[in-house]
N, C-alpha and C positions, 0 to 999 in steps of 0.2 A: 398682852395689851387688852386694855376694856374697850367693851364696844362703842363705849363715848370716846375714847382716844384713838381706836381705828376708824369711826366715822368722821371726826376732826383731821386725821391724817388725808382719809381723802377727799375730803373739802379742798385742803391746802393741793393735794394734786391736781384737782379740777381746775380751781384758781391760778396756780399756777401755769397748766396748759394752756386756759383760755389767755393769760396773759400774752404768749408767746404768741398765739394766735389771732387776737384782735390789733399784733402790732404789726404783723406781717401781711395783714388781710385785711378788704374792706367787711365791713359790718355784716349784709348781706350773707357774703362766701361763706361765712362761716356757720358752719352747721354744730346742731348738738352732738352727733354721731364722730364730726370731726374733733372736739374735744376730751369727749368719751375715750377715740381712738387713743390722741395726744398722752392721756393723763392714763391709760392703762386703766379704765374700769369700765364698768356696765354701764349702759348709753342711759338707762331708767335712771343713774344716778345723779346723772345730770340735775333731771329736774327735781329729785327727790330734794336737794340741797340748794337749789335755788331755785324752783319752781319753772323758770322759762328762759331763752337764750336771752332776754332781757335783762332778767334780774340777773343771770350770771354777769352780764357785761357790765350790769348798774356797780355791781360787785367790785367786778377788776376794780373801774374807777376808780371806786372809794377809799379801797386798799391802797392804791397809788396815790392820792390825795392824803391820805392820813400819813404817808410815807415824807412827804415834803413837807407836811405840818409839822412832822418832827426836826426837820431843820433847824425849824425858828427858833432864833435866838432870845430869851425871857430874862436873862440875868440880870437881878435888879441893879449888882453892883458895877454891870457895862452903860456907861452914857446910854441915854435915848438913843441919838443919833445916831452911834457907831451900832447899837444893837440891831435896830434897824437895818442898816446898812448891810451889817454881819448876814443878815434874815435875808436876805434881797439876792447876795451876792450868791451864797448856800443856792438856794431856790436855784437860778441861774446856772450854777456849776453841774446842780443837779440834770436839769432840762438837758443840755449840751453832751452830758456823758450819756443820756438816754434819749435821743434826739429822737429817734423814730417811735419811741412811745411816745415823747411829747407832741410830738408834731400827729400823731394818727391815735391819739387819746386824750391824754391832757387838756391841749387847747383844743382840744376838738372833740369833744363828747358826742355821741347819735344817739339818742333814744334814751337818754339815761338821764336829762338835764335836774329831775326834782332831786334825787340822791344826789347826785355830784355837787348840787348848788348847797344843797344843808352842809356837805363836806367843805363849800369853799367858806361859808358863813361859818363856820368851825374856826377856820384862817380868819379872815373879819374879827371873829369876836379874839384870839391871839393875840390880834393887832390893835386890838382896843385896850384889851389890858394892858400891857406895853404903852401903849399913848395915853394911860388912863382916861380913857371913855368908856360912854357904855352904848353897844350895838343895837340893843334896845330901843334906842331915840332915834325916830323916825329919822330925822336929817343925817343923822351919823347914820343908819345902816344905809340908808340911800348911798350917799357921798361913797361910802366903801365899797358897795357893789359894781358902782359907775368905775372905782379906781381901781377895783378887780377886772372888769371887761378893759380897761386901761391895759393896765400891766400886763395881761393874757394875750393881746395884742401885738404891744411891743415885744414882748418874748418870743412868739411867735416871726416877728422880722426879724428879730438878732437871727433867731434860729435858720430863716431861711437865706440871709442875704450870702452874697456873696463876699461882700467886704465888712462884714461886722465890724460894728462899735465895740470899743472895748470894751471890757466886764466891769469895772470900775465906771466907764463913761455910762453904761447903761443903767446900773445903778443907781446915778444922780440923776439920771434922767427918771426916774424910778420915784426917785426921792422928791421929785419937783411936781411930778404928777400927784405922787399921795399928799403934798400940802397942798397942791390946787385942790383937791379932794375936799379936804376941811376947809376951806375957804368957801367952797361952795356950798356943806355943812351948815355954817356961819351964816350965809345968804338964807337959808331957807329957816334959820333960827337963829336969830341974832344974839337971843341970849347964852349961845353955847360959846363958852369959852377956850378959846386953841391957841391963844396966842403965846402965852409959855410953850406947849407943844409944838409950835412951827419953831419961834428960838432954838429949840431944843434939838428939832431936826437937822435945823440948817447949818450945827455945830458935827462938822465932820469927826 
């Protein structure tokens, strides 16, 4: 093995200890030494490879965020709406079968918020190409981030309640929020056109 492919090996080991460990633990608890232990290597490499328990955790993050990115469904020859839909529901499935990293990472980032948000603006701009918009335009990235801290929310109460909505029902709930999103868009720029794309959404 080259020493670039045995230092990418244990990157991937670090990452993944500190995963296991910022799911089970608050922020705080965890120690670089405790990672180090986790991941079987020398406690120096910690920071050699991410510099601080910061940027390790900015890390986790974002590796998990680019993990749910790839849910999204883009298929130009699925409807808008069902595509969408598809995207939503994924996400969702996703969260539920990983509940306690959603719930104690996902929706809930500490100390990591500027990486994490470029990762969620990643998502945004996904969803614009899909809606053909562009995140670019002041009113459209606003509208998107308001409907990100939205939906982060709502996911966050399926995930905790006791009697959950159903996945379909949260969905269109989902789905009602991202066109008040563009409607709100529209208010802060009247000239941006959504109204084929709301048609478009509201077709299941």
């Amino acid at each position: 093995m080259t020493r670039a492919a045995t230092a990418a090996a244990t990157k991937e080991k670090v990452l993944a200890a500190a995963r296991e460990l910022f799911i089970t633990s608050k922020y705080d608890e965890v120690k670089a030494a405790d990672v180090a232990r986790a991941a079987g290597v020398a406690h120096g490499l910690v920071f050699h490879h991410f510099g601080s328990k910061q940027g390790l955790y900015s890390e986790v993050l974002c590796s998990i965020g680019r993990e749910v990115l790839d849910l999204h469904v883009d298929d130009p020859d699925v409807p808008l709406g069902k595509r969408i839909r598809r995207s939503h529901a994924a996400h969702l499935t996703y969260l539920a079968a990983h509940r306690d990293l959603a719930l104690n990472l996902v929706l809930r980032p500490w100390g990591a918020e500027e990486p994490f948000d470029a990762v969620r603006d990643d998502g945004n701009r996904k969803l614009c190409e899909n809606l053909g918009l562009d995140f670019e335009r002041p009113a459209v990235r606003a509208a998107l981030r308001m409907y990100t801290t939205a939906a982060d929310q709502l996911a966050r109460d399926y995930l905790l309640s006791e009697h959950p909505f159903d996945v379909d029902l949260v969905v269109e709930m989902l789905m009602a929020v991202l066109a008040g999103a563009l409607r709100a868009a529209r208010v802060a720029d009247p000239s941006l056109e959504v109204e084929q794309v709301l048609e478009e959404l509201a077709r299941p």
